[in-house]
C-alpha positions as CSV (number, residue, x, y, z in Angstrom):
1,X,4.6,-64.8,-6.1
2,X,6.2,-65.3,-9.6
3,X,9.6,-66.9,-9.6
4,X,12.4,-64.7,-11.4
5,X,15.2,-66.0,-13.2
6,X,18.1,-64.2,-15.3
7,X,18.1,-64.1,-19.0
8,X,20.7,-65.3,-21.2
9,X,22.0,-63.1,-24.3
10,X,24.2,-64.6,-26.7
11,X,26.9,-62.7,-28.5
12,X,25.3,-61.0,-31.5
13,X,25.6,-58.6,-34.3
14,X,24.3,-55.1,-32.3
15,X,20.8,-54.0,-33.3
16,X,20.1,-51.5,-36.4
17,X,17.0,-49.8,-35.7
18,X,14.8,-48.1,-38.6
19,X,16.6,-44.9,-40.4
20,X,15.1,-41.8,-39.0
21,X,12.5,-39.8,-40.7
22,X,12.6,-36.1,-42.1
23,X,10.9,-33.5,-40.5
24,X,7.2,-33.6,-40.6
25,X,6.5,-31.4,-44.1
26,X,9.0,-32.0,-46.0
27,X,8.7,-33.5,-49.3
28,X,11.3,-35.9,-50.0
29,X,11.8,-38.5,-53.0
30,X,11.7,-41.9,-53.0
31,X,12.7,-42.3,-56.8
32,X,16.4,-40.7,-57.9
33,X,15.2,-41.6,-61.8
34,X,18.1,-43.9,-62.5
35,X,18.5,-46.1,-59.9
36,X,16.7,-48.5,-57.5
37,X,18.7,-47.0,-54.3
38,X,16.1,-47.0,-51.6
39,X,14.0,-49.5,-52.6
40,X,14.2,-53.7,-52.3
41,X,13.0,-56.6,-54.8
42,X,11.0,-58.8,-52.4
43,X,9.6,-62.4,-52.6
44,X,10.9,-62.4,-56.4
45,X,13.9,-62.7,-58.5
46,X,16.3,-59.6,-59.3
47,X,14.9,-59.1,-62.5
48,X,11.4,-58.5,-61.3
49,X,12.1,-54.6,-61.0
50,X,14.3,-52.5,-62.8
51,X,14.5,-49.1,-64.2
52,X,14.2,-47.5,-67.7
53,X,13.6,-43.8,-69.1
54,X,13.2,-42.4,-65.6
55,X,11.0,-44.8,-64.3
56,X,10.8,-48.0,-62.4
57,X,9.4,-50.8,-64.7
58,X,8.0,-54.1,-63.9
59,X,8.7,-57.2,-65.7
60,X,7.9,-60.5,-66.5
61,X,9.6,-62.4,-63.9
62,X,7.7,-60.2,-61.5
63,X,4.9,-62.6,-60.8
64,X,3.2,-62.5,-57.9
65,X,4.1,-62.6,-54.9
66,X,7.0,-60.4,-56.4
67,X,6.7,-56.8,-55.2
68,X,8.7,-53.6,-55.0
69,X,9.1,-52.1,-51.1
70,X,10.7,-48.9,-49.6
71,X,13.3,-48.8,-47.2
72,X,11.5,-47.9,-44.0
73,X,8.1,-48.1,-42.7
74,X,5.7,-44.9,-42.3
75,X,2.6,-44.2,-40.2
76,X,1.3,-41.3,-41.6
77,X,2.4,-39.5,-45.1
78,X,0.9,-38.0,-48.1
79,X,2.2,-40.1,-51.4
80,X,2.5,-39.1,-54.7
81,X,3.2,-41.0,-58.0
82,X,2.4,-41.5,-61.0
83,X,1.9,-44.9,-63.0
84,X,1.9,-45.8,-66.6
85,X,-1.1,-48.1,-68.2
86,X,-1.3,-49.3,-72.0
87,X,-3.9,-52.0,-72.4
88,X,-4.6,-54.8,-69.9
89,X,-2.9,-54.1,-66.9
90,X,-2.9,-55.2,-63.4
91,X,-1.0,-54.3,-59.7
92,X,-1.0,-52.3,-56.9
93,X,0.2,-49.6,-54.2
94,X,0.9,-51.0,-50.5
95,X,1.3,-49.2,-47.8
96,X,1.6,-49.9,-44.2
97,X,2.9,-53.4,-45.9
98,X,4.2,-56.0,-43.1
99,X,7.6,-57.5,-42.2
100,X,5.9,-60.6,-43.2
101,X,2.5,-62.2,-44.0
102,X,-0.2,-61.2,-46.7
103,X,0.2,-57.8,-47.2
104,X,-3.0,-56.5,-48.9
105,X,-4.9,-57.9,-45.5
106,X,-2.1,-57.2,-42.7
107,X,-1.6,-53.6,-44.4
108,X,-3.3,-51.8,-47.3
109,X,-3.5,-52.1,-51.2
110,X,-4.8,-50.0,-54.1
111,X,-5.8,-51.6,-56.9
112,X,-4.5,-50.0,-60.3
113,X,-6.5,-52.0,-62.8
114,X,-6.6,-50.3,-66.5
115,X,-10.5,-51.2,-67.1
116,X,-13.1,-48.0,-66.5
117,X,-15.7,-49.8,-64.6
118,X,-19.3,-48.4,-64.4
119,X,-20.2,-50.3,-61.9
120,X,-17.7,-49.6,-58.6
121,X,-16.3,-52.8,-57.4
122,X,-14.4,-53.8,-54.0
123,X,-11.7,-54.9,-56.9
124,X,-12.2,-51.6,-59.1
125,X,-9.2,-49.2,-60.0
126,X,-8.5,-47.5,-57.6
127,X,-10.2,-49.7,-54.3
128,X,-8.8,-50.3,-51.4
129,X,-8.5,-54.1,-52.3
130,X,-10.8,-56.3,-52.3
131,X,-12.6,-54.7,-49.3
132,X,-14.0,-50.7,-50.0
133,X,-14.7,-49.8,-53.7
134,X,-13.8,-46.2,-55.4
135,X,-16.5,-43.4,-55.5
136,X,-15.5,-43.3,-59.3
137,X,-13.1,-45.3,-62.0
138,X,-10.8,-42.5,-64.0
139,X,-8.2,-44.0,-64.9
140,X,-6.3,-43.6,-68.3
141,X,-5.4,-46.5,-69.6
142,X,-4.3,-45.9,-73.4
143,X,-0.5,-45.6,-72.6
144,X,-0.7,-42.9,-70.7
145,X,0.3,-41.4,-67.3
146,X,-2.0,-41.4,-64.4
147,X,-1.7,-39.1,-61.0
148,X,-2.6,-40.7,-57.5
149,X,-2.2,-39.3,-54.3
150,X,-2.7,-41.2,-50.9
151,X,-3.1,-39.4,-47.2
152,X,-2.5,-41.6,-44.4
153,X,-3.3,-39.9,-41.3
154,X,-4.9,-42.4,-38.8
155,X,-7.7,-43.1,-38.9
156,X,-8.9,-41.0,-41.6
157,X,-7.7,-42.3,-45.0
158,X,-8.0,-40.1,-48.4
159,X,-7.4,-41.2,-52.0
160,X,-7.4,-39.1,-55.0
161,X,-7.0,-40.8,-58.4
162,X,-6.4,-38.0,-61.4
163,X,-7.0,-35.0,-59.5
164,X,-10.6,-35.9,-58.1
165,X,-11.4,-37.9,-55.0
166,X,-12.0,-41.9,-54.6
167,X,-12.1,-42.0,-51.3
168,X,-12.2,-40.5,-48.2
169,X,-13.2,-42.6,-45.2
170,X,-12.3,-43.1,-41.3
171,X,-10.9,-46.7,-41.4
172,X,-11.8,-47.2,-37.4
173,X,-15.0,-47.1,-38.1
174,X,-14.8,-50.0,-41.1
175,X,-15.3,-53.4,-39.5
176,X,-12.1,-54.8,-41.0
177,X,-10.5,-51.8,-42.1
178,X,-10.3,-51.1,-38.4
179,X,-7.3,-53.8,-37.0
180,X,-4.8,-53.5,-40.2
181,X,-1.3,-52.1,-39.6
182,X,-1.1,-48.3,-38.6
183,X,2.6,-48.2,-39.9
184,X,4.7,-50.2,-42.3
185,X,6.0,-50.4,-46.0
186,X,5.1,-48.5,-49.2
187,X,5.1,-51.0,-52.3
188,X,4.4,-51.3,-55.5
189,X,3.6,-54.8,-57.6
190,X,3.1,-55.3,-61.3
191,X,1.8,-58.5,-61.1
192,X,4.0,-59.8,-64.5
193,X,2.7,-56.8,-66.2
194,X,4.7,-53.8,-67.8
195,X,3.6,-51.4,-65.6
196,X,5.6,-48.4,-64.8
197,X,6.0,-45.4,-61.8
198,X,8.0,-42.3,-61.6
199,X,7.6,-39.0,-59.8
200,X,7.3,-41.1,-56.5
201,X,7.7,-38.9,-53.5
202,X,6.3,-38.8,-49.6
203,X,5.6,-36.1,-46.9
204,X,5.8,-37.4,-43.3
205,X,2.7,-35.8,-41.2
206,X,3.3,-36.1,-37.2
207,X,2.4,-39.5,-35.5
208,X,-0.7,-40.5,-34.1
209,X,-0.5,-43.6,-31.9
210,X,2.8,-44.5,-29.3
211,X,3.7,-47.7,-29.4
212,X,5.9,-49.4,-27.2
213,X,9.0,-51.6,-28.0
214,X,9.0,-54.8,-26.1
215,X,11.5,-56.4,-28.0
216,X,13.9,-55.5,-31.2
217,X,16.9,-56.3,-30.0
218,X,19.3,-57.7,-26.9
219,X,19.3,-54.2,-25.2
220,X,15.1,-54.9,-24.2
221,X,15.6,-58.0,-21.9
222,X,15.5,-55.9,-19.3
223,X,11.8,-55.0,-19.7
224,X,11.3,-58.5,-19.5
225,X,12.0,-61.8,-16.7
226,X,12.1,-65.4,-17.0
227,X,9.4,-66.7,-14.4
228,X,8.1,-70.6,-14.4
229,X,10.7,-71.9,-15.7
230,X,10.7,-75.7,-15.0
231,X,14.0,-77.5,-12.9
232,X,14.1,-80.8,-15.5
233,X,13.6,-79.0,-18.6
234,X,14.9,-74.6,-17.9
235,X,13.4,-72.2,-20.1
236,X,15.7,-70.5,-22.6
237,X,15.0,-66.8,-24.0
238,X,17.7,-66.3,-26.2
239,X,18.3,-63.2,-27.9
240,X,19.9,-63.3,-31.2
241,X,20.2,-60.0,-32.7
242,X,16.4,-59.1,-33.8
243,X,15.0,-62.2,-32.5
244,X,14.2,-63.7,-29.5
245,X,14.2,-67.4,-29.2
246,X,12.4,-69.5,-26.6
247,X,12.8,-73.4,-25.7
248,X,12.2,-75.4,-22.7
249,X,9.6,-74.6,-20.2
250,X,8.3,-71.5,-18.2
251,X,7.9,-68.3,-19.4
252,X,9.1,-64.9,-20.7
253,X,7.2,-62.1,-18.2
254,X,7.0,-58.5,-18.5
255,X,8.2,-56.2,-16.0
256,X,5.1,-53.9,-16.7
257,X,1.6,-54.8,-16.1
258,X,-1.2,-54.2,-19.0
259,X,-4.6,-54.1,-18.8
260,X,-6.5,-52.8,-21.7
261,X,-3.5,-53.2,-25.0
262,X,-2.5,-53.7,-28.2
263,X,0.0,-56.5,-28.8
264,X,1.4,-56.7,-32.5
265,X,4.6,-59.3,-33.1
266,X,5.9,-61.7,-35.6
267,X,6.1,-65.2,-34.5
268,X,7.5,-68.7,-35.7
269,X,8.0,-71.9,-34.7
270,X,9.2,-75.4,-35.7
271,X,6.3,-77.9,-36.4
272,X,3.8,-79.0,-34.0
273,X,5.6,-76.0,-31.7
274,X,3.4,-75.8,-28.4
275,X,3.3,-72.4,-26.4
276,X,1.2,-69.1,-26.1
277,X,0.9,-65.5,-25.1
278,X,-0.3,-65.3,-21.9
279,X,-2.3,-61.6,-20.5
280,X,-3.7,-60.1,-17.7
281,X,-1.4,-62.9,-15.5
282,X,-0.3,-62.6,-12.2
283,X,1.3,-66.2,-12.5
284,X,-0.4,-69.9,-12.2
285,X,-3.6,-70.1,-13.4
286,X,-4.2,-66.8,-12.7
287,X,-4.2,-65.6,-16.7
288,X,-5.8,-66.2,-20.0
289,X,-3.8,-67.6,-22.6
290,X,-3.8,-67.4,-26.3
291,X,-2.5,-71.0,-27.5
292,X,0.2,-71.3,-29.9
293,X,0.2,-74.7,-31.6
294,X,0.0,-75.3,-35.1
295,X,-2.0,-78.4,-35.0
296,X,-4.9,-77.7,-37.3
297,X,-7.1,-80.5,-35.1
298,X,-6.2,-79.7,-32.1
299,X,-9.1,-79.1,-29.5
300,X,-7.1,-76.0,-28.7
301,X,-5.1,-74.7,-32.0
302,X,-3.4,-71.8,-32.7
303,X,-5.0,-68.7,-31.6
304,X,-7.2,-70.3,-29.6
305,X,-8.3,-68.7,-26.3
306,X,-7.3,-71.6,-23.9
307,X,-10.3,-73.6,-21.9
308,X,-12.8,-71.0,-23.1
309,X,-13.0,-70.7,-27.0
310,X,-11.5,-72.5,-30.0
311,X,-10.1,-70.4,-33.0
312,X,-10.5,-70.7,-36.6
313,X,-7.0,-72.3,-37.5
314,X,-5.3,-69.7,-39.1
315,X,-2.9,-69.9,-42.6
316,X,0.5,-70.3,-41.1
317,X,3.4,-72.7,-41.7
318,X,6.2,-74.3,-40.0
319,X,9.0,-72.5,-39.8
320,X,7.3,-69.2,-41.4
321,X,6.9,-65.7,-40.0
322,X,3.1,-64.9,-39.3
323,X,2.4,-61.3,-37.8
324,X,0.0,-61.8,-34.7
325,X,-2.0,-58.8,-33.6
326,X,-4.4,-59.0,-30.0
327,X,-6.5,-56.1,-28.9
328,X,-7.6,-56.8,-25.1
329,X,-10.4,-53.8,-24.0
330,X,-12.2,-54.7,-20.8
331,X,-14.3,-57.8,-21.8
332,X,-13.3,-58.4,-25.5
333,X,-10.7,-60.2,-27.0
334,X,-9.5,-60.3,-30.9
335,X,-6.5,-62.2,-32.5
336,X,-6.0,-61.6,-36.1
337,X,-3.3,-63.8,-37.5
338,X,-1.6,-62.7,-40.9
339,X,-4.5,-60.2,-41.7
340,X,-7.6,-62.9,-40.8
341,X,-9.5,-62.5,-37.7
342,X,-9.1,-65.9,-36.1
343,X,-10.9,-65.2,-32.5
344,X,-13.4,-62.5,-31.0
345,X,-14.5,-63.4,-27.8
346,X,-16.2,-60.5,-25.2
347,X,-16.6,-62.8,-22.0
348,X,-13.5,-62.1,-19.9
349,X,-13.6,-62.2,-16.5
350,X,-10.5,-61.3,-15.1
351,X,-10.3,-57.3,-15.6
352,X,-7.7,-56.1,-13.4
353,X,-4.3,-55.3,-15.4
354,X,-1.3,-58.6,-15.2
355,X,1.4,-59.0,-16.9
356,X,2.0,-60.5,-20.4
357,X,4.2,-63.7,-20.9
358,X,5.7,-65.8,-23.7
359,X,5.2,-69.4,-22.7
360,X,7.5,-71.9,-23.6
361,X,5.7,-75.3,-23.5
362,X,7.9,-77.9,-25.0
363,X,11.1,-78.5,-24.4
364,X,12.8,-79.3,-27.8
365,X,10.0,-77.7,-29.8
366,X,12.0,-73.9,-30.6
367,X,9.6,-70.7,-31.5
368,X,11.2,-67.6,-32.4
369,X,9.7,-63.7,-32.0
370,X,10.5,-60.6,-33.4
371,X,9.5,-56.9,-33.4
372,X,6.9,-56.7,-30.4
373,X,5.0,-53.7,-29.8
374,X,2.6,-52.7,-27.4
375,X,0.4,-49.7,-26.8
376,X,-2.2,-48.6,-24.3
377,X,-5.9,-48.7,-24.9
């Protein structure tokens, strides 16, 4: 029988979700031509983006990993824009960009390169970067304007570069395609480069997956209980605003059970941080846990399926916000960790559907998570 605790909330700024979209089929801009108003500079200085004769303009000072991102996430859209190339140039479209973490392997990037390949490249103009190459290399690249035209509608993803198609492909059924973000941020990066984009608008088509919130804000501690938690050193789930903070020992536990999921969340922690996401528990040892502790030689690191199978030690730093994903279908097992699979295991044995926990495994040692979603396989 698990033990159940109350949480603790601390006082906090309420909760702003995401604005609302438009109707499905409606076209609606994204560029006023004048301003920047709907868009943010990210991981750059102010001057990296800025706007001139109608159209947003990259500059010097936007090196990478400067880049240009829309106010709200999308799932699936049709986008339009159009982008200027004179000479060597070199950048990209994002979309379904993350919170945090490389974005061209947690989400998806179009290359726009100005050189007309003849050979088509994983890198090409116009790939989906650096993993699928174009069906062709069009582009215009003697100061002049180029069309392109991206349809999201999971899984199947279509590109069309100047009018004639580059790609049109089901990314479930790519091998690495398959586990990247199915909703997130449109961007843009220039890479240092004078590169320029007008005429940017987006059409919302209807959803195709339902994702569960688990946590976002104060308001979703009741979907969740303390269990564990250990008499000489409590566990602590605090929830500040957007993000939950664990320290102590014992864990955070579900009030639903899950059997066949997918968990995506953002996660950080203070250095040598020691915890883990627990799945298909009923409490004890009955559960498998995914470790969480960034010591690069431990026997059990950081994504590491507990007593059974040791992970690749993924990029992630102290203190730094890493998106974790983990798919759990009957036998199989795969955490990906800032876009890089880090674990694939298909021998579980325990099958029946448990809870899912946060484990908090040393007191002193603070993780925080944010944005967790769930959804039924």
């Amino acid at each position: 029988m698990l033990r159940r605790t109350l949480l603790r909330t601390l006082p906090v700024v309420p909760f702003l979700n995401y604005p609302l979209p438009g109707a499905d089929g409606e076209w609606t801009s994204l560029f006023d031509g004048a301003t920047l108003n709907g868009w943010t500079i990210q991981e750059g200085p102010e001057s990296s983006y800025f706007v001139t004769d109608g159209a947003i303009a990259g500059s010097p000072a936007a090196e990478f990993p400067a880049w240009l991102r829309s106010a709200r996430k999308y799932e699936n859209f049709e986008l339009e824009f159009e982008y200027f190339l004179k000479g060597w140039m070199d950048g990209g479209v994002y979309f379904h960009a993350p919170d945090h973490g490389h974005r061209s392997r947690c989400g998806f990037k179009i290359s726009l390169f100005h050189q007309v390949d003849a050979e088509m490249r994983p890198n090409s103009p116009g790939s989906i970067y650096p993993v699928v190459a174009p069906r062709k290399v069009n582009v215009r690249n003697k100061g002049e304007w180029n069309q392109m035209k991206i349809r999201m509608d999971w899984p199947r993803l279509t590109v069309w570069s100047n009018g004639e198609m580059i790609h049109d492909l089901d990314v479930e059924s790519h091998p690495e395609l398959k586990y990247r973000l199915s909703s997130g941020y449109i961007g843009f990066e220039t890479l240092s480069y004078p590169m320029r984009f007008r005429a940017i608008r987006i059409r919302e088509l209807p959803s195709r997956q339902r994702w569960k919130v688990l946590y976002r804000g104060p308001e979703d501690l009741a979907k969740w209980t303390v269990t564990e938690s250990n008499e000489r050193a409590p566990a602590r789930f605090d929830a500040l605003g957007a993000v939950l903070r664990s320290d102590g020992l014992g864990n955070l536990t579900t009030t639903e059970k899950f059997k066949d999921f997918a968990l995506q969340l953002y996660i950080r922690g203070v250095r040598h941080h020691n915890g883990g996401i627990l799945f298909r528990s009923h409490g004890g040892r009955e559960r498998y846990e995914i470790q969480l502790h960034d010591v690069e030689e431990a026997h059990y690191p950081t994504g590491s399926l507990y007593y059974h199978q040791r992970a690749r030690y993924p990029r992630i730093e102290p203190e730094q916000w890493a998106l974790y994903q983990v798919w759990v279908r009957d036998r199989t097992l795969v955490v990906r960790i800032n876009g890089e699979n880090v674990l694939e295991y298909d021998k579980l044995e325990r099958l029946d559907a448990g809870f899912i926990e946060l484990q908090a495994h040393q007191a002193g040692r603070w993780m925080e998570y944010k944005e967790i979603l769930v959804r039924h396989l």
